[in-house]
DSSP file (Angstrom, degrees, kcal/mol; ACC not computed):
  #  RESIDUE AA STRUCTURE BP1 BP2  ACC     N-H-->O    O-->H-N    N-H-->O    O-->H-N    TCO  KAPPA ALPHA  PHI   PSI    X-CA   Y-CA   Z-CA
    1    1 A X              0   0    0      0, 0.0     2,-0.3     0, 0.0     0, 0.0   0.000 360.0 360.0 360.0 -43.0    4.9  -10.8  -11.5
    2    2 A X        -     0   0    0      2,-0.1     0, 0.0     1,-0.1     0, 0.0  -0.956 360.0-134.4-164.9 138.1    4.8   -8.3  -13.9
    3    3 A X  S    S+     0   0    0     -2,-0.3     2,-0.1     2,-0.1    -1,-0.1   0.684  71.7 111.8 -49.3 -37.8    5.0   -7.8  -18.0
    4    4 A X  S    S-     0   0    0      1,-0.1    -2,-0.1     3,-0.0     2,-0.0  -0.282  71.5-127.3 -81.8 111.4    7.6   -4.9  -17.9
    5    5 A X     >  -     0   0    0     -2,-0.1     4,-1.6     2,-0.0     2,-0.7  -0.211  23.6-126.9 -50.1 133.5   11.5   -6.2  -19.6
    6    6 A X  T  4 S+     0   0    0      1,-0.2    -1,-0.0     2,-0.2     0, 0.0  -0.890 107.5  70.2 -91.3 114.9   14.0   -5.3  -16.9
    7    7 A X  T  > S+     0   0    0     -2,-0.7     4,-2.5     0, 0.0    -1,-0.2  -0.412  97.5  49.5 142.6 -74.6   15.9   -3.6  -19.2
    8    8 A X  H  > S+     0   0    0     -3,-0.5     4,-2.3     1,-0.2    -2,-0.2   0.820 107.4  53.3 -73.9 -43.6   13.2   -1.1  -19.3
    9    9 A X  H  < S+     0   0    0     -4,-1.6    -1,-0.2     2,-0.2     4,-0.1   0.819 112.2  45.4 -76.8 -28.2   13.1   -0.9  -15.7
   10   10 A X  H >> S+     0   0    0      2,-0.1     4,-2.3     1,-0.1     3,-1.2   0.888 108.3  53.0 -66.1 -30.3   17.0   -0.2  -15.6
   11   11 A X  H 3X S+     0   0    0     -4,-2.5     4,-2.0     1,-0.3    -2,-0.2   0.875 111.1  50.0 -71.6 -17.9   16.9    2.2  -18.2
   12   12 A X  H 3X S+     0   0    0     -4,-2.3     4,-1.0     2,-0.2    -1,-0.3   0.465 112.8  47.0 -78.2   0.3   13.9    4.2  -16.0
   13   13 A X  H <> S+     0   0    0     -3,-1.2     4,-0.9     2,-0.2    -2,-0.2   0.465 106.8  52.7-128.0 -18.2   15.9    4.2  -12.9
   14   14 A X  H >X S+     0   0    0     -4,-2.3     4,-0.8     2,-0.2     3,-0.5   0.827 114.9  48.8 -90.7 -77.3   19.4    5.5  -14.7
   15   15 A X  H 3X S+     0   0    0     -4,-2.0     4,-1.5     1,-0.3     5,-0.3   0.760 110.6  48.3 -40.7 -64.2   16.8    8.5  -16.1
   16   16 A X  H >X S+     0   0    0     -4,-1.0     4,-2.0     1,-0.2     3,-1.1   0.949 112.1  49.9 -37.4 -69.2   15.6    8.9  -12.6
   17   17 A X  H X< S+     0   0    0     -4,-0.9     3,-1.4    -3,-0.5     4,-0.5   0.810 112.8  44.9 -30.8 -68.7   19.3    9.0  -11.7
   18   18 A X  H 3< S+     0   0    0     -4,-0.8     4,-0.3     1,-0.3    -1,-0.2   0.601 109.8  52.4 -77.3 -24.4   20.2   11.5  -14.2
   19   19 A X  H <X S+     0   0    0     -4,-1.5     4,-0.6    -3,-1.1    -1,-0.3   0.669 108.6  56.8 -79.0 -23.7   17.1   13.9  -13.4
   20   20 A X  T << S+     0   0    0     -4,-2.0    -2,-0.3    -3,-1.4    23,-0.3   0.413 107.0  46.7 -78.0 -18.2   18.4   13.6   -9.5
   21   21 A X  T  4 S+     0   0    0     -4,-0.5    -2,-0.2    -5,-0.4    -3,-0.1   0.463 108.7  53.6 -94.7  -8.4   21.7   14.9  -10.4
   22   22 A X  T >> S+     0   0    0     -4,-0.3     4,-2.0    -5,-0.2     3,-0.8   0.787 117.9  38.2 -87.8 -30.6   20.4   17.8  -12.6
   23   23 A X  T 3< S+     0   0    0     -4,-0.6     4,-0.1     1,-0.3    -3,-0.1   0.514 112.4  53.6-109.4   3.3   18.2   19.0   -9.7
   24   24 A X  T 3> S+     0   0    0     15,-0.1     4,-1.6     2,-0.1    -1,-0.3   0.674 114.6  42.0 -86.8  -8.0   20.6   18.3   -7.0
   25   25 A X  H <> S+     0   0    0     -3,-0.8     4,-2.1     2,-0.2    -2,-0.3   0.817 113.2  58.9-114.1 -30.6   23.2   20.5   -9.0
   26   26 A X  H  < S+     0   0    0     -4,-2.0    -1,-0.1     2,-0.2    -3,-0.1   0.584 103.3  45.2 -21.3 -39.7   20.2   22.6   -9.5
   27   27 A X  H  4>S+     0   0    0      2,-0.2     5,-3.2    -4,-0.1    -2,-0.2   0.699 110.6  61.5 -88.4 -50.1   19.7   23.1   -5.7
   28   28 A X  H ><5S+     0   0    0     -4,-1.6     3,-1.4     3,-0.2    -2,-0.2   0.980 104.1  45.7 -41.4 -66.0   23.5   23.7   -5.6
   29   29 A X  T 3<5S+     0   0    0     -4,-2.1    -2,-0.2     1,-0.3    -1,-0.2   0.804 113.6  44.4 -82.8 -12.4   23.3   26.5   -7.7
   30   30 A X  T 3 5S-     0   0    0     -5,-0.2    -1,-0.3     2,-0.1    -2,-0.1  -0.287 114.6-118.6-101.0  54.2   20.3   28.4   -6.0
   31   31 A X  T < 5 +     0   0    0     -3,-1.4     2,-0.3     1,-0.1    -3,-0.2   0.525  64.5 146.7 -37.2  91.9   22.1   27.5   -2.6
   32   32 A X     >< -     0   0    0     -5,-3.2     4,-2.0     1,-0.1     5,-0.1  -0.911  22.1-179.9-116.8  92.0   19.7   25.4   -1.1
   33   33 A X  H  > S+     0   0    0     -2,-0.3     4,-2.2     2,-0.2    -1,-0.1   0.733  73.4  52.0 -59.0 -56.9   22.2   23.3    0.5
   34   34 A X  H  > S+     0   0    0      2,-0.2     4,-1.3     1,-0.1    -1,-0.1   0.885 110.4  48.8 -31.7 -57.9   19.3   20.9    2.3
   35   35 A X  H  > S+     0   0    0      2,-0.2     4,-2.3     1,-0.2     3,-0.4   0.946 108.0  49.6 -70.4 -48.5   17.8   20.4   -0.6
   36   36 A X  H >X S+     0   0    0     -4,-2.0     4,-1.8     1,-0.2     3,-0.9   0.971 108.5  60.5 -56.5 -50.3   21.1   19.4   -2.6
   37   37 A X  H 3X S+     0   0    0     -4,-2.2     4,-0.7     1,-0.3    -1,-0.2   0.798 102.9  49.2 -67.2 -22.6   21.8   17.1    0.2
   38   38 A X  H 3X S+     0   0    0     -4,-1.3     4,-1.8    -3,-0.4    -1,-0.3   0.670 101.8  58.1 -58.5 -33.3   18.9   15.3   -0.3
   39   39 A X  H <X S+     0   0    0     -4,-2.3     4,-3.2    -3,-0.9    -2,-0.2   0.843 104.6  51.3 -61.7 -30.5   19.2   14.8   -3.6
   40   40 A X  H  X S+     0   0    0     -4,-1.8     4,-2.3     2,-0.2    -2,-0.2   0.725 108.8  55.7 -76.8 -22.5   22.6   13.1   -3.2
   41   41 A X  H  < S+     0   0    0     -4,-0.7    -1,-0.2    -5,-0.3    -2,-0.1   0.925 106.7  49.8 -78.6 -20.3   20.9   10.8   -0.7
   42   42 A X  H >X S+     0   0    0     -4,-1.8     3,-3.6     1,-0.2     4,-1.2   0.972 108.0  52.8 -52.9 -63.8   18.6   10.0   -3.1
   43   43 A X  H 3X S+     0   0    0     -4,-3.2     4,-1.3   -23,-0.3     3,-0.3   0.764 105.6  49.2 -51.0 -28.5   21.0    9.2   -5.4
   44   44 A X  H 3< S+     0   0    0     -4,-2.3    -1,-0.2     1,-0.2    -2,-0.1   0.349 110.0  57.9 -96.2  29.9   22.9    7.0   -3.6
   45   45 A X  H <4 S+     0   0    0     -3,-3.6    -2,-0.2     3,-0.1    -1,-0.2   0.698 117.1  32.7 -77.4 -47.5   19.8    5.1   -2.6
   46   46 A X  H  < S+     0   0    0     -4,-1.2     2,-1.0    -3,-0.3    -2,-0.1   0.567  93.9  82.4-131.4 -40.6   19.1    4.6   -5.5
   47   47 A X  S  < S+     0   0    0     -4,-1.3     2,-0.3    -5,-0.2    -1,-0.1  -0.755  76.4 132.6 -96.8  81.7   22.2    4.2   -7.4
   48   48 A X    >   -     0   0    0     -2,-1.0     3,-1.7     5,-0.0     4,-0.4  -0.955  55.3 -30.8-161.3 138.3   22.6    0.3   -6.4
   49   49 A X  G >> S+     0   0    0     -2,-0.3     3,-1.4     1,-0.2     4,-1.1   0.036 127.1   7.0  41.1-135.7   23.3   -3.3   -7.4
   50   50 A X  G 34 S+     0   0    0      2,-0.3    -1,-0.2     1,-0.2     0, 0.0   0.788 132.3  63.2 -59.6 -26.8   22.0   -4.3  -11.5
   51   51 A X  G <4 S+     0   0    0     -3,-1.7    -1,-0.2     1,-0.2    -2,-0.2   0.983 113.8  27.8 -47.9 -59.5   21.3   -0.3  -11.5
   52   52 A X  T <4 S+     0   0    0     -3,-1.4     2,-0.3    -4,-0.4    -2,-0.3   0.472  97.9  93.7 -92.4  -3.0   24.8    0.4  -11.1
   53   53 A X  S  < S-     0   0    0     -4,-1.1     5,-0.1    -5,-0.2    -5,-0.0  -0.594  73.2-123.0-105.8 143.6   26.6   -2.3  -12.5
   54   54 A X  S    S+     0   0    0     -2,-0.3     2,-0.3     2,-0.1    -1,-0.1   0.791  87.0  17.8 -38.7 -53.6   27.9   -2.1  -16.8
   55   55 A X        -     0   0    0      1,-0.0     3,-0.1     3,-0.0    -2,-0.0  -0.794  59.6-149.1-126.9 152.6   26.5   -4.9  -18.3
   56   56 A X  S    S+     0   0    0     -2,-0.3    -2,-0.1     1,-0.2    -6,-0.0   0.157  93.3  81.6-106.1  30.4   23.7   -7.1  -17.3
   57   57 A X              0   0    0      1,-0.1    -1,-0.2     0, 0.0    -3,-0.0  -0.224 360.0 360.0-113.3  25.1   25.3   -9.4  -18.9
   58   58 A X              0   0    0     -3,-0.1    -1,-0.1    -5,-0.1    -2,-0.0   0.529 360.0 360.0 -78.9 360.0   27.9  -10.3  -16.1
C-alpha cells in the first residue's frame, strides 16, 4: 500500500497530538472557549488504538 514505516506514521500523529494540545491550551488562554473545545475533540479523535498504546511491541 504504501512505502512509509509505521513507526513514522505514529511518531507524525503523536506530533499532531502535541501541536493540538499547544493550540487548544492556546485557545484556552485567549478565551476562545469553541475553539478550545474543538481542539479536545480533535484530540480524542485522534488519540486512539497503536497511537495511544506504549509500545508497539505488545
Amino acid at each position: 500500500m504504501t512505502n512509509t514505516f509505521e513507526g513514522s506514521l505514529i511518531r507524525l500523529f503523536r506530533r499532531l497530538e502535541e501541536l493540538l494540545r499547544q493550540m487548544g491550551q492556546a485557545a484556552k488562554v485567549m478565551g476562545n472557549d469553541d475553539l478550545t473545545k474543538k481542539f479536545e475533540e480533535s484530540l480524542s479523535k485522534i488519540r486512539r488504538d497503536l497511537v495511544a498504546a506504549q509500545s508497539l511491541y505488545l
